[in-house]
C-alpha positions as a LaTeX table, in Angstrom:
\begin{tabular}{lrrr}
\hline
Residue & $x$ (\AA) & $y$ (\AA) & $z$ (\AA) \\
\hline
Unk1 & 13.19 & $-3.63$ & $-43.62$ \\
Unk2 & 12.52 & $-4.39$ & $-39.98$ \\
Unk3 & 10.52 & $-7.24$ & $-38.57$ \\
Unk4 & 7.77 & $-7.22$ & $-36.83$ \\
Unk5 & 8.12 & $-9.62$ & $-33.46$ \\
Unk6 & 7.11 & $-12.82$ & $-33.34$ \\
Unk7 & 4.36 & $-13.94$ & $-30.99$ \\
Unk8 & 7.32 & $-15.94$ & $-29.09$ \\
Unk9 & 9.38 & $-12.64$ & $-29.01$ \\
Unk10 & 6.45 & $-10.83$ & $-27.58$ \\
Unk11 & 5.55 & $-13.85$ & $-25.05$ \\
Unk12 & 8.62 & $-14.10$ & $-23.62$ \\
Unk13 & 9.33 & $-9.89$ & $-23.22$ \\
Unk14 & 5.82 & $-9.98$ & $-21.40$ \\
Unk15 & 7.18 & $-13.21$ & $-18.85$ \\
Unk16 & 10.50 & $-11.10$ & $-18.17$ \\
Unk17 & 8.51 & $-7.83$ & $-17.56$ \\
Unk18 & 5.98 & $-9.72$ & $-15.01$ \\
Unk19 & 8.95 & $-11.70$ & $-13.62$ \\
Unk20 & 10.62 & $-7.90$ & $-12.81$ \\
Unk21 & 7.58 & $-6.86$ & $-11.72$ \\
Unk22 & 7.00 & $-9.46$ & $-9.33$ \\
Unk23 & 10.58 & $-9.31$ & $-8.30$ \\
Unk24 & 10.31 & $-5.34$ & $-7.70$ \\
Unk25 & 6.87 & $-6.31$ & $-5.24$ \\
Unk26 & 9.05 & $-7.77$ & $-2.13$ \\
Unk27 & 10.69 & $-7.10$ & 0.78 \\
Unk28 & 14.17 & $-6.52$ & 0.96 \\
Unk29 & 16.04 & $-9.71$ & 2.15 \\
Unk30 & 18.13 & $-7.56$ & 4.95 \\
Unk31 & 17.10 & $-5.87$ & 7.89 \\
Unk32 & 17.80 & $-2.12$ & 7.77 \\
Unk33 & 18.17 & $-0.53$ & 11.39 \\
Unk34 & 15.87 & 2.02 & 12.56 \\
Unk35 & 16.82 & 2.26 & 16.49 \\
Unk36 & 19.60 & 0.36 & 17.76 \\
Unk37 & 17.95 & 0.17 & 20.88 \\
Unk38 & 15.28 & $-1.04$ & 22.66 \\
Unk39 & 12.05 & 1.36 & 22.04 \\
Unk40 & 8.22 & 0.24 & 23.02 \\
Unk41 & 5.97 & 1.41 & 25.60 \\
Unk42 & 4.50 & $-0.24$ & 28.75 \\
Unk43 & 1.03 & 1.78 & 27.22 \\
Unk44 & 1.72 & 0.45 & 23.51 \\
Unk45 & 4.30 & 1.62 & 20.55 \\
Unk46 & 2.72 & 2.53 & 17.43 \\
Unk47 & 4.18 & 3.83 & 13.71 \\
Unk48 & 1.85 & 7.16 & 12.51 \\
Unk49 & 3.32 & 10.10 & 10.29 \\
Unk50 & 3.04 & 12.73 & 13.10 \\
Unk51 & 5.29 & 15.31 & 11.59 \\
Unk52 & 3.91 & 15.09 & 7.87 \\
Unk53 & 6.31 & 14.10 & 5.83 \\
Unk54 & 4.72 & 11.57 & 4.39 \\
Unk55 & 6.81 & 8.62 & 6.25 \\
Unk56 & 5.73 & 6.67 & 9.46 \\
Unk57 & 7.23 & 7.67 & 12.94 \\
Unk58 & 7.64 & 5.29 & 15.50 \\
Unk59 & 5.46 & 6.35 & 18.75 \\
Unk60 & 5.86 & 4.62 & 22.48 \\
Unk61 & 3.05 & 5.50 & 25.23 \\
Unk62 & 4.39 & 5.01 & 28.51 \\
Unk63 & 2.50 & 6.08 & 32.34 \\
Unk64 & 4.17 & 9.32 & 32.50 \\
Unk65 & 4.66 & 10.75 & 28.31 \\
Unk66 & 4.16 & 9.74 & 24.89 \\
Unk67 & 7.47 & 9.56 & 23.39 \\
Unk68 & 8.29 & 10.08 & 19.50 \\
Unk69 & 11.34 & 8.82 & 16.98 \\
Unk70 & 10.28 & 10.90 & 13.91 \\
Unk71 & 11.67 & 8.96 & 10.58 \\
Unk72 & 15.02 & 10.17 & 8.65 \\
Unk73 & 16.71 & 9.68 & 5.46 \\
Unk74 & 19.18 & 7.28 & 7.91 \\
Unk75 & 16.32 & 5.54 & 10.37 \\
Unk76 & 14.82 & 6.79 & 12.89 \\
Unk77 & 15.65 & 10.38 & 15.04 \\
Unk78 & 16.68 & 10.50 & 18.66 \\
Unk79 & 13.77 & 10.28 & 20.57 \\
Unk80 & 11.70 & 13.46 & 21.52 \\
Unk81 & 9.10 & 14.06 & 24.16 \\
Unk82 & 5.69 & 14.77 & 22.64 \\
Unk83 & 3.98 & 15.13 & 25.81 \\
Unk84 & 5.08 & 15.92 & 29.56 \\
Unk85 & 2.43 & 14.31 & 30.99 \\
Unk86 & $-0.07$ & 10.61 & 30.44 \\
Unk87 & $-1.87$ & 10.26 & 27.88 \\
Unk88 & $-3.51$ & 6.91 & 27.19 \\
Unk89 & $-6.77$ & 5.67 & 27.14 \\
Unk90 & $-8.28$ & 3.05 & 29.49 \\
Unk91 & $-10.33$ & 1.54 & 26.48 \\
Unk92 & $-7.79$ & 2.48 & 23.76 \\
Unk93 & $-5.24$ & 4.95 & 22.85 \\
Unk94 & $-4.70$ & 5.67 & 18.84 \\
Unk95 & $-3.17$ & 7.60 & 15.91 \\
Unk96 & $-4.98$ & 9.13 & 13.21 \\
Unk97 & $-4.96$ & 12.54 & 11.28 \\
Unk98 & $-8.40$ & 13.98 & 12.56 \\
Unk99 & $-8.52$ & 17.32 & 11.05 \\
Unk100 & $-6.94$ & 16.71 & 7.71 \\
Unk101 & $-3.58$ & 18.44 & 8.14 \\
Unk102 & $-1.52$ & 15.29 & 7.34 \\
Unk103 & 0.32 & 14.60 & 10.62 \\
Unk104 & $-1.65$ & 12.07 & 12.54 \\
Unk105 & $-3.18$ & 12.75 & 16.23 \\
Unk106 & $-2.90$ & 11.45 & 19.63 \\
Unk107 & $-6.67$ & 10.04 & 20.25 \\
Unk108 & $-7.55$ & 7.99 & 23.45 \\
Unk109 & $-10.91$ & 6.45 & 24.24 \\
Unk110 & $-11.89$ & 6.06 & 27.85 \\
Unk111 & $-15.27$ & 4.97 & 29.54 \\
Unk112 & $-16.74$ & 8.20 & 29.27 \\
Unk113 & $-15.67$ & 9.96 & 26.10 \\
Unk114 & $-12.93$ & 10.22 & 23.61 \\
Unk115 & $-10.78$ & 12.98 & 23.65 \\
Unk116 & $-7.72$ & 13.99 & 21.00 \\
Unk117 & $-4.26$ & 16.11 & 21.51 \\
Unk118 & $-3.61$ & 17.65 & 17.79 \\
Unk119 & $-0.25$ & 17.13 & 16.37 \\
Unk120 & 1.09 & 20.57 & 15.89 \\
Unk121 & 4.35 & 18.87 & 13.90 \\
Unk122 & 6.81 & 18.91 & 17.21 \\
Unk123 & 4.40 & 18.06 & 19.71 \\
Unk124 & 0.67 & 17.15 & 20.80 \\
Unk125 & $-1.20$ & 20.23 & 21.52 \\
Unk126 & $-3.40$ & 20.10 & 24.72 \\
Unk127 & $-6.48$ & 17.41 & 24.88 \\
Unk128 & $-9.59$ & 18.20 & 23.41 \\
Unk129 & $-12.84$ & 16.40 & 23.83 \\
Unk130 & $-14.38$ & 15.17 & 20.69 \\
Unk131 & $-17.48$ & 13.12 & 21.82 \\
Unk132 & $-19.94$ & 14.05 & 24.61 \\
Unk133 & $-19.76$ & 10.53 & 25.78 \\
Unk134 & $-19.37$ & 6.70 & 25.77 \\
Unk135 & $-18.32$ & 5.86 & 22.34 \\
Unk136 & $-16.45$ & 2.44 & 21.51 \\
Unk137 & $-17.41$ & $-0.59$ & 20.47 \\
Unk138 & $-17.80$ & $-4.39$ & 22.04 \\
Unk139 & $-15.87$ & $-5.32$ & 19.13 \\
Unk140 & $-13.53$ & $-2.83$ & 17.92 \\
Unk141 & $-12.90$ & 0.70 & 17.94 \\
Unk142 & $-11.24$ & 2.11 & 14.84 \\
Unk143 & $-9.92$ & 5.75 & 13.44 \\
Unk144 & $-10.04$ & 5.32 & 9.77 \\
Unk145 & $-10.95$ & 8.50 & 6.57 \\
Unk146 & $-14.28$ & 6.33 & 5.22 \\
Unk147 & $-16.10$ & 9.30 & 4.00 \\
Unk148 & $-12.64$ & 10.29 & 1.70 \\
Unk149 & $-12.18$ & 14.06 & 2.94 \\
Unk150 & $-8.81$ & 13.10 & 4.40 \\
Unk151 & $-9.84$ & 13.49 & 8.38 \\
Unk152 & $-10.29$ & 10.49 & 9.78 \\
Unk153 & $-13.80$ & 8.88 & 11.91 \\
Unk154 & $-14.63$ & 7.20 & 14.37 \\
Unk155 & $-15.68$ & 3.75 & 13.61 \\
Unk156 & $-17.09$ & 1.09 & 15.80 \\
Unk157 & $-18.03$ & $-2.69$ & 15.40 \\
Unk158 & $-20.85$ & $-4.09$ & 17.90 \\
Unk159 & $-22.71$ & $-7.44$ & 16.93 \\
Unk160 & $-25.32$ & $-5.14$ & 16.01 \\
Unk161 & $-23.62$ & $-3.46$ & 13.17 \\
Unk162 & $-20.62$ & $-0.59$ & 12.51 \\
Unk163 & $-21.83$ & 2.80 & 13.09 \\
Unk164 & $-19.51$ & 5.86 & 12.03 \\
Unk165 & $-19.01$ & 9.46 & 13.75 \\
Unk166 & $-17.85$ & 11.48 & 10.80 \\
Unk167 & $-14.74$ & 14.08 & 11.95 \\
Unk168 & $-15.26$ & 17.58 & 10.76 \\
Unk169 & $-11.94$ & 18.99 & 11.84 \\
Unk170 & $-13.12$ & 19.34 & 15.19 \\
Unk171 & $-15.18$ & 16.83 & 16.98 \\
Unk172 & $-17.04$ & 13.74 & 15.87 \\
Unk173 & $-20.44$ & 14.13 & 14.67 \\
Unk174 & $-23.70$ & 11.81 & 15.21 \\
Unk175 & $-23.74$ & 8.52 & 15.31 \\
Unk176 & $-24.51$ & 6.80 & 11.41 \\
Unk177 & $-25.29$ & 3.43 & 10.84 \\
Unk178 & $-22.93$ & 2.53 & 8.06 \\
Unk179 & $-23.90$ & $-1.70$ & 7.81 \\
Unk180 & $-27.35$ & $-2.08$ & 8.46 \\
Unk181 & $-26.93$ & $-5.19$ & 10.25 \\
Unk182 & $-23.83$ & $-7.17$ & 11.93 \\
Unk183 & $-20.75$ & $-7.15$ & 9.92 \\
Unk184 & $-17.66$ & $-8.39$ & 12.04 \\
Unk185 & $-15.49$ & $-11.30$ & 11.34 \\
Unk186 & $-14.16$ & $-14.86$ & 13.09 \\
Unk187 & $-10.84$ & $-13.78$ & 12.44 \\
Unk188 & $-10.64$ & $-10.19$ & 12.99 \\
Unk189 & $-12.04$ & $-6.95$ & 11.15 \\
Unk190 & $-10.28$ & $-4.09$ & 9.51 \\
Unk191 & $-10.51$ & $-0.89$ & 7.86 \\
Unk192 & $-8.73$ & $-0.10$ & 5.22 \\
Unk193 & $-8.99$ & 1.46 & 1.58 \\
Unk194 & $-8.94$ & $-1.57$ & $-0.91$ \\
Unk195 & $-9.94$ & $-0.19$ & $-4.12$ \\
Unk196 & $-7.88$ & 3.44 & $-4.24$ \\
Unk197 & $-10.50$ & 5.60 & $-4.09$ \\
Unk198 & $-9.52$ & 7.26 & $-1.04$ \\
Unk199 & $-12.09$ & 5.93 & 1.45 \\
Unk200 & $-11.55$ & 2.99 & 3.94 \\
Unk201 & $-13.47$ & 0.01 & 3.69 \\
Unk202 & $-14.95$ & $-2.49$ & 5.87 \\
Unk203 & $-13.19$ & $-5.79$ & 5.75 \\
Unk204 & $-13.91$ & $-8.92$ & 8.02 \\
Unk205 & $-11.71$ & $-11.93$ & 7.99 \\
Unk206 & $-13.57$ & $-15.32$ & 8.15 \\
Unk207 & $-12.25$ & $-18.94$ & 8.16 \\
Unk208 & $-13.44$ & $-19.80$ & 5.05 \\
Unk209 & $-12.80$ & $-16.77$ & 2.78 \\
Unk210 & $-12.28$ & $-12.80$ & 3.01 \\
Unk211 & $-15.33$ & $-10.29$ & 2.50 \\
Unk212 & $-15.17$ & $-7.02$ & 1.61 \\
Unk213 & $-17.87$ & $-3.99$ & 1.96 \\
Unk214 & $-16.56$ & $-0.95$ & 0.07 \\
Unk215 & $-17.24$ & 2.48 & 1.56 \\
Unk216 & $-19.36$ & 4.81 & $-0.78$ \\
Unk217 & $-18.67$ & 7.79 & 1.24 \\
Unk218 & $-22.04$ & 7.15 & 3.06 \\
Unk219 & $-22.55$ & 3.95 & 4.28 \\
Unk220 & $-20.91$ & 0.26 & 3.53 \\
Unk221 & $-22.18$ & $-1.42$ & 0.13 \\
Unk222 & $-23.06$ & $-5.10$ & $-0.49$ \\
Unk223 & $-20.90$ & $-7.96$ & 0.64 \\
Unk224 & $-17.78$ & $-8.91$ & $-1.22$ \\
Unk225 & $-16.21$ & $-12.11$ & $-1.86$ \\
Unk226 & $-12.22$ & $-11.34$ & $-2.04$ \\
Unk227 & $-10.53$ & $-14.35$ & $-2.04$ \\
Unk228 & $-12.36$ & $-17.71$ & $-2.13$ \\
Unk229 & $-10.54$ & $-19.65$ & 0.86 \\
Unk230 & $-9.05$ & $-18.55$ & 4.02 \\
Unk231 & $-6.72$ & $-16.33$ & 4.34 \\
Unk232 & $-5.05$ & $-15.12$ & 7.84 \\
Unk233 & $-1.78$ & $-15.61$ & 9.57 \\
Unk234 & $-0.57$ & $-17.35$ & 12.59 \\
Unk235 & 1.30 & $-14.38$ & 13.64 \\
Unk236 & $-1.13$ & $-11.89$ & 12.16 \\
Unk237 & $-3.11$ & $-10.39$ & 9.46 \\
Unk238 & $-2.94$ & $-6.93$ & 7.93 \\
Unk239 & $-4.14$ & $-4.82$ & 5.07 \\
Unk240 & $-1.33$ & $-2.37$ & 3.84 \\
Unk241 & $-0.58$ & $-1.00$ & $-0.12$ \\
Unk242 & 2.78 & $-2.68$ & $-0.25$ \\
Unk243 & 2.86 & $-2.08$ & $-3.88$ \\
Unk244 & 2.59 & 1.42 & $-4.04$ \\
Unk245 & $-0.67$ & 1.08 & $-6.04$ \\
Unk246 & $-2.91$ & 3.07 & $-4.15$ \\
Unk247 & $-4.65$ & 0.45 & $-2.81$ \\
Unk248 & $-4.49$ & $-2.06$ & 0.62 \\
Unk249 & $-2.89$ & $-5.45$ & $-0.15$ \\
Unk250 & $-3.70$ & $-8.40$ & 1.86 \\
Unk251 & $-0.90$ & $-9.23$ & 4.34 \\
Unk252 & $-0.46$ & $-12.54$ & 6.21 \\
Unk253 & 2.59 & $-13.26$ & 8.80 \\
Unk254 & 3.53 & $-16.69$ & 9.93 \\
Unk255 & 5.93 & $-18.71$ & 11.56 \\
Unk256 & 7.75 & $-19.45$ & 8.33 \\
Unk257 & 7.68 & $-15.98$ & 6.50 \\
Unk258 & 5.12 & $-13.52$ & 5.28 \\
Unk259 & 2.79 & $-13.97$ & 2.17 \\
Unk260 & 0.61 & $-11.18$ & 0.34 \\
Unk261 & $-1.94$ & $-10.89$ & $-2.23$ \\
Unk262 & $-2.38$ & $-8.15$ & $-4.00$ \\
Unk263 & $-5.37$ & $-5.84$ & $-4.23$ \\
Unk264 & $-6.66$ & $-4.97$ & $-8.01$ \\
Unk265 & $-9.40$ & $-3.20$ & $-6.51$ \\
Unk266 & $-12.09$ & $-5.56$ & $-7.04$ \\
Unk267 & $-10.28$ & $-8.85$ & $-5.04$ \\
Unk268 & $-7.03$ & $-10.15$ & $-3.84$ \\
Unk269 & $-4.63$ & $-12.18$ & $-6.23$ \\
Unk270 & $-2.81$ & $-15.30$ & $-5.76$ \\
Unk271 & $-0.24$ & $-15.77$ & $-2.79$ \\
Unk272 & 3.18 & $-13.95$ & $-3.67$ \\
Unk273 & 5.87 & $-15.08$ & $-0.81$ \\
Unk274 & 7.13 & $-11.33$ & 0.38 \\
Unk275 & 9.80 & $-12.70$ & 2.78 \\
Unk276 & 10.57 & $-16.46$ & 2.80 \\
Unk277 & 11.69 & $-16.94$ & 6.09 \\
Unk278 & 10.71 & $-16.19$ & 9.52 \\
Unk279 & 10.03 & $-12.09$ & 10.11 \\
Unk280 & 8.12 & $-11.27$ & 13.27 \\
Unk281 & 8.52 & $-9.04$ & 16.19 \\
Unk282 & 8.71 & $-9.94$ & 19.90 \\
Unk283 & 6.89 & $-7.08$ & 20.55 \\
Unk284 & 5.65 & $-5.99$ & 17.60 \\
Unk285 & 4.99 & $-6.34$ & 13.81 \\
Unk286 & 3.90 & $-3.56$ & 11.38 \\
Unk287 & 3.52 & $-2.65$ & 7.97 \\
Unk288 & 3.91 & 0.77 & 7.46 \\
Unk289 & 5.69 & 3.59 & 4.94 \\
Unk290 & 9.04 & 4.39 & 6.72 \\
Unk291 & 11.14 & 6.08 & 3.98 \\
Unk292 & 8.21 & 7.96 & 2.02 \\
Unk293 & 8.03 & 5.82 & $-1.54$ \\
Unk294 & 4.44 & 5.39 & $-0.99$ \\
Unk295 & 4.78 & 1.49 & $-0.29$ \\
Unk296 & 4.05 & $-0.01$ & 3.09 \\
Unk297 & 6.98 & $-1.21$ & 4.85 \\
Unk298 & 7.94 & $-4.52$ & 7.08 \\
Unk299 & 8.67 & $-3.01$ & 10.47 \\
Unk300 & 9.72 & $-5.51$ & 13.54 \\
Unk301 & 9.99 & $-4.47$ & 17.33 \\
Unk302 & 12.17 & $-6.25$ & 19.44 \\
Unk303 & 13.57 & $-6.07$ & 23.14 \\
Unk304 & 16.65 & $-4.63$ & 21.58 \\
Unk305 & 16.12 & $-2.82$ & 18.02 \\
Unk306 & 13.20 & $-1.99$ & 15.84 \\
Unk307 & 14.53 & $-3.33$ & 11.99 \\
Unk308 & 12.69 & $-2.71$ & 8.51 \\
Unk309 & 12.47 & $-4.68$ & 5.22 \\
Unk310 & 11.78 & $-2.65$ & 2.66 \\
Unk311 & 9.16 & $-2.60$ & 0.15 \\
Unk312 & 10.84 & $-2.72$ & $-3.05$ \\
\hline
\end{tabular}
């Protein structure tokens, strides 16, 4: 006749399948090369899925082009030009899918208007305006899907309060106020989907703790407590699904390695050391999806080579 298991037996199966777990939720402890070469712009370097294939490409803007390594099986391709002429804002310059196709667009904001080039999958088709004017804001400027139809809008933060142009494929639409009041924080504020339902939400950074608003599709709900101290890194702070969950993690780099705490979609968990030592860019650090598993990579940009840890 078999036994049933013992509470011990079924104690210590659960403690081995969290331990694997929590093992499986880190970064790689080697670098994986991605260009063996130096590759960043004067303009900026960015990582955006501009092909669609569902893994981040590595993007430089330069004076005279925007240049474009699109992401392989084996790193990163040989590079391509994606324009043959400037393109770069004097306020900003971004990349976001704005019309929904999946392969994210060259946007730039300038004094007088923002304007987009459409990723066609090989290149950025000609410049399009998408506002009639000024629109950025004294705080931030973001490009971020809050409403959930998969084209991203255009957000920005004043000490007034955020107000959102919804994309519909085509240009930005009026002006919404999404926070009814100021919403920005000490250490920085982000956009990013916490809670896996497929629309960004606003997320400000304080010294004392992290607050969350979660988009409704609308507008921004109540405030959010997330964590209950402070949580932000010396070298940076970020908001990426590094567990392939669906939903943004909280990221923190510092001089001595880089910690996270995982989103469940109503706050962030305890500190989980991702990498234990040092892991930091000279010109760059990034946590984006390079080899399509659906988790948010470690990406570093040096003078010399841009390396990955991967989320495992």
């Amino acid at each position: 006749m078999q036994q049933s298991p013992t509470p011990k037996t079924i104690f210590a199966l659960l403690c081995f399948l969290l331990a694997q777990q929590l093992v499986k939720a880190q970064f790689n402890g080697f670098n994986t090369t991605l260009v063996n070469q130096a590759f960043y712009g004067s303009k900026g370097t960015y990582f955006a899925d501009v092909n669609g294939d569902k893994k981040a490409d590595a993007i430089v803007v330069n004076n005279d082009k925007i240049t474009v390594r699109t992401a392989s099986t084996f790193g990163m391709s040989v590079a391509q030009s994606w324009t043959y002429n400037a393109y770069f804002g004097s306020r900003a310059t971004y990349f976001a899918d704005l019309n929904g196709d999946k392969k994210a667009d060259a946007i730039v904001v300038n004094e007088d208007r923002v304007s987009a080039r459409l990723s066609n999958g090989t290149s950025f088709d000609l410049s399009s305006d998408w506002t009639d004017g000024a629109y950025y804001g004294n705080l931030g400027t973001y490009f971020v899907d809050v409403t959930g139809d998969g084209k991203a809008d255009a957000v920005v933060v004043n000490k007034s309060g955020i107000v959102v142009k919804r994309s519909n494929g085509m240009s930005f639409g009026n002006n919404q106020d999404w926070s009814n009041g100021a919403f920005y924080g000490s250490k920085g504020t982000f956009f990013a989907d916490v809670n896996g339902d497929g629309k960004a939400d606003a997320i400000v950074v304080n010294d004392d703790k992290i607050v969350v608003r979660k988009s409704t599709g609308t507008t921004f709900s109540i405030n959010e407590d997330w964590t209950s101290n402070g949580y932000w890194g010396s070298r940076g702070t970020f908001f990426a699904d590094v567990t392939g969950d669906g939903k943004a993690d909280a990221i923190v780099v510092n001089d001595d390695g880089i910690t996270v705490r995982r989103s469940n979609g109503r706050s962030f968990g305890p500190n989980e050391v991702f990498a234990s030592s040092a892991y930091y860019g000279s010109k760059g650090t990034y946590f984006v999806d390079v080899n399509g598993d659906g988790k948010a990579d470690a990406v570093v940009v040096n003078d010399g080579q841009i390396v990955a840890r991967l989320a495992r």
